[in-house]
C-alpha positions as CSV (number, residue, x, y, z in Angstrom):
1,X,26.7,27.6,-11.9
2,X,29.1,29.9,-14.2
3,X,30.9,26.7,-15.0
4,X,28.1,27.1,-17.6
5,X,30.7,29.4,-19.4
6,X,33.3,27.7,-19.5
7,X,33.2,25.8,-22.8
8,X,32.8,27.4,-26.0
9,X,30.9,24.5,-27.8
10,X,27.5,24.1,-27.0
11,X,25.6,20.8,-28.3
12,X,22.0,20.7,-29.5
13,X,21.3,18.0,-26.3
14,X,23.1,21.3,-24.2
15,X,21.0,23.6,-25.7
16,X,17.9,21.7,-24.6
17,X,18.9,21.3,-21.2
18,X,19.8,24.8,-20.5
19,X,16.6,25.9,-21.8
20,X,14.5,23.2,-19.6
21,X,16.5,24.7,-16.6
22,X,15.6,28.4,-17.4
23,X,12.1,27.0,-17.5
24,X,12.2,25.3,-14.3
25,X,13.7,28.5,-12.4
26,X,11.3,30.9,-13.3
27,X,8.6,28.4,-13.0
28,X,6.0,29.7,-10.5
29,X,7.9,32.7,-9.3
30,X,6.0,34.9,-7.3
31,X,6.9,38.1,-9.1
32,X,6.4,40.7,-6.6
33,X,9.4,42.9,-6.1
34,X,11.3,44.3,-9.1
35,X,14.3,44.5,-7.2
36,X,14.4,40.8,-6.4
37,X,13.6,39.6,-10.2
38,X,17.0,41.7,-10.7
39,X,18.7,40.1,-8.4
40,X,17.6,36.7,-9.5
41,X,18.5,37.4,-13.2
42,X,22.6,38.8,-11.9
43,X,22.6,35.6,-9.7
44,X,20.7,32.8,-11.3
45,X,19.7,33.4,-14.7
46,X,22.9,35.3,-16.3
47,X,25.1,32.7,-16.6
48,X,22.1,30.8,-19.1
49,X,21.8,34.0,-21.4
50,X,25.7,34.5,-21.2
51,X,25.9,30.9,-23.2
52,X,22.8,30.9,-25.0
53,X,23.6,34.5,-26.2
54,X,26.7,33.3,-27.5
55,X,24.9,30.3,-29.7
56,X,22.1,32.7,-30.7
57,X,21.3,30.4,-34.2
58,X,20.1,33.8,-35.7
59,X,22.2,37.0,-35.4
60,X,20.5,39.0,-38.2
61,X,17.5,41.2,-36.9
62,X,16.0,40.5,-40.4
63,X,16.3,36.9,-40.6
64,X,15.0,37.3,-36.9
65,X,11.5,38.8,-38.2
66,X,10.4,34.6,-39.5
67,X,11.2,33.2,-36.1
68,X,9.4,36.3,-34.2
69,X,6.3,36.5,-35.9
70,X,3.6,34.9,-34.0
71,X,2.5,35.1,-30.6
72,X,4.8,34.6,-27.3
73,X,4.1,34.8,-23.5
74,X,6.3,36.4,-21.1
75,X,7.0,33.9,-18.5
76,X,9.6,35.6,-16.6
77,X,10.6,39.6,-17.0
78,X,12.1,42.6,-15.4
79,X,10.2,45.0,-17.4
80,X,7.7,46.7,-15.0
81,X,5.1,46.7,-17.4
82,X,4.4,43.0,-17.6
83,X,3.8,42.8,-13.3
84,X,3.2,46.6,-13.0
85,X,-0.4,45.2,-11.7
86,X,-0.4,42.4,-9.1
87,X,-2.1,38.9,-9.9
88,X,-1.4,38.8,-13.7
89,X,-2.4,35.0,-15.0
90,X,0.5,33.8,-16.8
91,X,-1.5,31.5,-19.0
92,X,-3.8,34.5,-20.2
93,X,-0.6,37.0,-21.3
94,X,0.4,37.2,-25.1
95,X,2.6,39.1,-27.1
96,X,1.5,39.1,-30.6
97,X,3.6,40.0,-33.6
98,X,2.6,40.6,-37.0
99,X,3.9,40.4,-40.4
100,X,2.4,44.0,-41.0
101,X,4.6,45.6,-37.8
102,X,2.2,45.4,-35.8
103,X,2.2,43.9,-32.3
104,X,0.6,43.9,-29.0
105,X,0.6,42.9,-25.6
106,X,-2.5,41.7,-23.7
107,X,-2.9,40.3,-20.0
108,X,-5.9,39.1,-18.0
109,X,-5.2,40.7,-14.1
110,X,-7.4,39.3,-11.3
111,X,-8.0,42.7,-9.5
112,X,-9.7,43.4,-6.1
113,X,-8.3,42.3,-2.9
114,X,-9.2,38.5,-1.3
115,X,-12.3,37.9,-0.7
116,X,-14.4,36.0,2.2
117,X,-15.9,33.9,0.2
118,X,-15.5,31.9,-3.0
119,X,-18.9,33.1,-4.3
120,X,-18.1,36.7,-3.7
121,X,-14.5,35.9,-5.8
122,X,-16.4,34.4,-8.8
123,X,-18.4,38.0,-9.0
124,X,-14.9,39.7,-9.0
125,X,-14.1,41.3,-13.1
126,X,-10.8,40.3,-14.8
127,X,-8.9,43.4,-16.2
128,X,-8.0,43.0,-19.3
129,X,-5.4,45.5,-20.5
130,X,-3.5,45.8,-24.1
131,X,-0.7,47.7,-25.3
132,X,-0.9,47.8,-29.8
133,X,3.1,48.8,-30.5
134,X,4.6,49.3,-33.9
135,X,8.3,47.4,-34.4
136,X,10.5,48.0,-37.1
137,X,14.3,47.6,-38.0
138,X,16.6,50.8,-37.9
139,X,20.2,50.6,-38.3
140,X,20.0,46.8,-37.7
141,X,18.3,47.3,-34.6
142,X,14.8,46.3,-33.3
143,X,12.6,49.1,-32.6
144,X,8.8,49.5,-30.4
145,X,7.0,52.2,-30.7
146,X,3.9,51.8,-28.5
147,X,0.9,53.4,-29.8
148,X,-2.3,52.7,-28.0
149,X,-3.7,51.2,-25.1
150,X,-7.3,49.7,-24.3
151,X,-9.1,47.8,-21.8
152,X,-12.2,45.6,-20.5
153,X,-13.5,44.4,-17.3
154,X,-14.5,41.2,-18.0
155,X,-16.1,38.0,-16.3
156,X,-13.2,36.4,-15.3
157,X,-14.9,32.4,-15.5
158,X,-14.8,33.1,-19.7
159,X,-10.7,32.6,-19.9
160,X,-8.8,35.1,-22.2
161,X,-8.3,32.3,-25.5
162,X,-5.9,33.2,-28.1
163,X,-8.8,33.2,-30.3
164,X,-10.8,36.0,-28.2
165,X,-7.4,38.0,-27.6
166,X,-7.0,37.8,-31.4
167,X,-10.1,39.0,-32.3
168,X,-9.7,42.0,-29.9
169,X,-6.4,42.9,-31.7
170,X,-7.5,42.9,-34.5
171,X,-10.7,44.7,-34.4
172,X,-8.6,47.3,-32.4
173,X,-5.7,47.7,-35.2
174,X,-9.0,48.0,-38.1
175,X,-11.2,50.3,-36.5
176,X,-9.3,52.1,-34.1
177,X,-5.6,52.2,-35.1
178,X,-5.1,52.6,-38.6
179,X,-7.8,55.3,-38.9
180,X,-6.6,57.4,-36.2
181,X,-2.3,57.2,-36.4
182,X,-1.9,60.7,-37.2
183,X,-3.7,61.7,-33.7
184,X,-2.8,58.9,-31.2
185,X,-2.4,60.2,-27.5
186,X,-1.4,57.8,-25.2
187,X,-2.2,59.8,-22.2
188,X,-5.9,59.2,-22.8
189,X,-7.5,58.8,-19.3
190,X,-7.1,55.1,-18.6
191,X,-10.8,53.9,-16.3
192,X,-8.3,52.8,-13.5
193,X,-10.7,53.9,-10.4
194,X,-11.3,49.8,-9.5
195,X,-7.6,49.3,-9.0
196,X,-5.4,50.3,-6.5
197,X,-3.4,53.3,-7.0
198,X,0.1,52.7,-6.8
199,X,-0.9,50.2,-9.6
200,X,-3.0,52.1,-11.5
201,X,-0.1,55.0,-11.3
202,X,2.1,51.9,-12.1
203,X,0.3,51.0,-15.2
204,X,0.2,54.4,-16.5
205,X,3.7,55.1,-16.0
206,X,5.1,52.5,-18.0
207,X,2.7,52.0,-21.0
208,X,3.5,55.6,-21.9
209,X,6.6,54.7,-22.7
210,X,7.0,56.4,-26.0
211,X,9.6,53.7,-27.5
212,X,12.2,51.6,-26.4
213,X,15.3,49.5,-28.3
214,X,15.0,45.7,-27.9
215,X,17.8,43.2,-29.0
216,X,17.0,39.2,-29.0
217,X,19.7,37.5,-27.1
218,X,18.7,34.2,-28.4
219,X,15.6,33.7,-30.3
220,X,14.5,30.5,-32.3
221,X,11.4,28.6,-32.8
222,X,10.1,28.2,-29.2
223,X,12.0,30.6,-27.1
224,X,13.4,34.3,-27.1
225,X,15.9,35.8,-24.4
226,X,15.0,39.9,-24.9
227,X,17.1,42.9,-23.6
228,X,15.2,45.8,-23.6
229,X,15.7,49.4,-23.0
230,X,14.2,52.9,-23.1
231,X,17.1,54.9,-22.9
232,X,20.8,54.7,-23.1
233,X,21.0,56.4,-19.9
234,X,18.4,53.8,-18.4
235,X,19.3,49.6,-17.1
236,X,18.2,47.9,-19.3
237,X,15.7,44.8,-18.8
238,X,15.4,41.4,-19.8
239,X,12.4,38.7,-20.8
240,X,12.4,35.2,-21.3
241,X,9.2,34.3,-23.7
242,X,7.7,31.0,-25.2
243,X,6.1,30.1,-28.2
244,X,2.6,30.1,-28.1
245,X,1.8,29.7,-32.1
């Protein structure tokens, strides 16, 4: 596979390609172990950010602010947050970035463990967890600064829409956010007792994460290869996202 590297040119057809085959490996992984997801990125997904990092069409983290705003899904990541619950629906997670610097990242979890029966299942509550984050340029670097959290147990037959997850932003950001900035605290007691604990502990840990440096690998209009990290000191992580609008 690291024949990938070899040439320097890389033709729009090539570009295509490589992308479809990042799609189709991370395609309906079964993202358990954080460990392994590493170890698939050093042994099967490196070589593909490796050539696509070297073609990135936009270098500038200012020109990269056109191509980012809107809203993404993570369909494949090492950062613990995204699977730091089990059972996250891939087709209900966004990432939503706004021209105003203000961005957020919601996911629908199916919590509880199986149950006996499909009828019982169906009474089961979604989670429905978001993370509202503040980005910004410094020193020609990207920047997130998270800065609340929320939650809703919800009937899990209604899907999570983009529609309803806007609305939820939204009305979050206008009545919660911009009123109270000066006085955020992110360790507010998250209502965590329905989920198991090394979850719950889990989810806790990382969306207290006070900021974090990202960098876009590659980004254009569909797709964005993200490094991420906390902390010099700390690995850093890596997310492959589509374009959702």
């Amino acid at each position: 596979m690291f024949d990938l590297l070899l040439k320097n040119q890389l033709s729009a057809p090539k570009k295509v390609k490589f992308k479809n085959e990042i799609f189709a490996r991370v395609q309906g992984r079964n993202l358990k172990d954080l460990n392994d997801e590493i170890d698939f990125y050093k042994t099967e997904l490196l070589p593909y950010f490796i050539k696509l990092s070297q073609h990135n069409p936009v270098f500038s983290v200012t020109e990269q602010l056109r191509l980012l705003v809107g809203v993404w899904t993570p369909i494949w990541s090492t950062i613990s947050f995204h699977e730091s619950l089990p059972q996250r629906i891939q087709e209900q997670s966004f990432q939503i970035f706004q021209q105003d610097g203000y961005c957020g990242s919601v996911a629908r979890y199916i919590i509880g463990k199986e149950p006996d029966s499909q009828n019982f299942q169906s009474r089961l509550p979604a989670y429905d967890f978001m993370l509202i984050q503040k980005y910004e340029v410094q020193n020609g670097r990207w920047y997130l600064h998270n800065i609340d959290r929320f939650q809703a147990f919800e009937n899990r037959e209604i899907p999570l829409t983009l529609e309803s997850v806007y609305n939820w932003f939204n009305n979050k950001i206008n009545t919660k956010v911009r009123l109270n900035t000066p006085k955020l605290n992110l360790t507010k007691a998250l209502q965590l007792e329905n989920l198991e604990a090394n979850h719950a502990n889990e989810l806790k840990k990382t969306s207290l994460v006070t900021s974090q440096v990202f960098e876009h690998l590659y980004i254009d209009n569909d797709l964005r290869l993200v490094k991420t990290q906390t902390d010099a000191s700390h690995l850093p992580s890596y997310t492959i996202a589509v374009k959702r609008q």
